[in-house]
C-alpha positions, 0 to 999 in steps of 0.5 A, spaced: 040 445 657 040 447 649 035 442 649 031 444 654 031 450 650 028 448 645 022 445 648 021 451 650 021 455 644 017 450 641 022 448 635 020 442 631 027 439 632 027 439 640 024 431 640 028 428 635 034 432 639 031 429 646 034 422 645 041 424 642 046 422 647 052 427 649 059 424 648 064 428 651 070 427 645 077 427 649 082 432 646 089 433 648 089 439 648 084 441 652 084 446 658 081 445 665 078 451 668 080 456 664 073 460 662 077 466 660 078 463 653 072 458 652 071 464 647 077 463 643 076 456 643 069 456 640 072 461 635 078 456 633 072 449 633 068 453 627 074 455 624 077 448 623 071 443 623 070 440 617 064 435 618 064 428 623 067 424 617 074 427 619 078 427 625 078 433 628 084 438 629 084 445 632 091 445 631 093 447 638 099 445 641 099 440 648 105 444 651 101 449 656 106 455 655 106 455 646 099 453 647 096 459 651 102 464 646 097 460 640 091 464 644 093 469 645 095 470 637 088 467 636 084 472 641 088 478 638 086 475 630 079 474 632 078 481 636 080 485 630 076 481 625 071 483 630 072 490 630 074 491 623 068 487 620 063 492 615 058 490 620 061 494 625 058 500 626 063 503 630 069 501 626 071 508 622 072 510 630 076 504 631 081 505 625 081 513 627 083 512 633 089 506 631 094 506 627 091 503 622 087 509 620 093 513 619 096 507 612 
């Protein structure tokens, strides 16, 4: 689909991109169905990839409940670097409105 994508917005990499071969890489900590926190999962991979050249580890657990305790810790992480970011135009009404406005 990205690739589709690219084609149609006539990008110079689209063809160089066609003949690539999409290998799933199998990951022990991987969850099936839940898309709740595909999101969290993003995050976590551009936070912690560092190139091809070294294997890769999100750091997550395989044990299913210390796992989903890690998400949650990553969602509320992520949720307040959102929402505190400078970029966020409502971040003085979110500070005011917590107790981190009252510091």
């Amino acid at each position: 689909m990205f690739v589709h994508y690219l084609e149609e917005v006539n990008h110079p990499r689209a063809s160089v991109m066609k003949g690539l071969e999409i290998k799933r890489k199998k990951l022990d900590w991987a969850t099936n169905g839940n898309t709740t926190d595909c999101g969290i999962f993003l995050m976590r991979h551009m936070e912690k990839f560092k190139g091809l050249r070294e294997p890769f580890e999100a750091g997550f657990s395989t044990n299913g409940s210390r796992k989903m305790k890690e998400v949650r810790k990553l969602r509320m992480k992520y949720a307040t670097h959102i929402l505190l970011s400078p970029s966020n135009t409502m971040k003085g009404k979110i500070e005011a409105a917590s107790f981190i406005g009252a510091r």
